[in-house]
N, C-alpha and C positions, 0 to 999 in steps of 0.2 A: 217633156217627160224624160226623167233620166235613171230609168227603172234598169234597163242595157249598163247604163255607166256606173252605177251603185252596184250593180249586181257583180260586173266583171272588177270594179274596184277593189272587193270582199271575198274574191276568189272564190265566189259561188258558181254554179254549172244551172242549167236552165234546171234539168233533173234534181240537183239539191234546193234549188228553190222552193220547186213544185213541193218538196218533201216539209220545208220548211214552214209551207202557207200554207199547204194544204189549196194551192190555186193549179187548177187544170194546164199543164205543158203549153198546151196550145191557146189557151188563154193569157199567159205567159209570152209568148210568142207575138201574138196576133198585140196586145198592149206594147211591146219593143218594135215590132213595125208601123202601127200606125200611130202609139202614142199618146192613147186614152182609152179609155176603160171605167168602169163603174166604181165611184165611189167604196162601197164599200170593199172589194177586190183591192182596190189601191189602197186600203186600210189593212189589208191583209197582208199585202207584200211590205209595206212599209214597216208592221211592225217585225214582221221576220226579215227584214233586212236591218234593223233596230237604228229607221230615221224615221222623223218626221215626214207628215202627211206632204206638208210644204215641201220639203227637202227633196223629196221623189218626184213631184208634180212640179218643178221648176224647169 
């Protein structure tokens, strides 16, 4: 999972993520430490980080 290394790639903050996805801080969090997360969640980050599903989940 490289949701951490996209995120900090794009000079995004966990907080403007959370703003961007509309995905809960801590759900944010708890996916960069262990690394997975639901489906659709990772659909959410991905397109507010504007990559593919694949490209996050590698």
């Amino acid at each position: 999972m490289k949701l951490k290394e996209i995120r900090i790639e794009k000079g995004l903050s966990v907080p403007q993520l959370v703003e961007l996805s509309n995905v809960p801080r801590r759900t944010i969090q708890d996916i960069e430490k262990r690394g997975d997360g639901r489906v659709s969640t990772m659909i959410k980050l991905a397109d507010a980080l504007c990559v593919s599903l694949d490209e996050l989940c590698r």
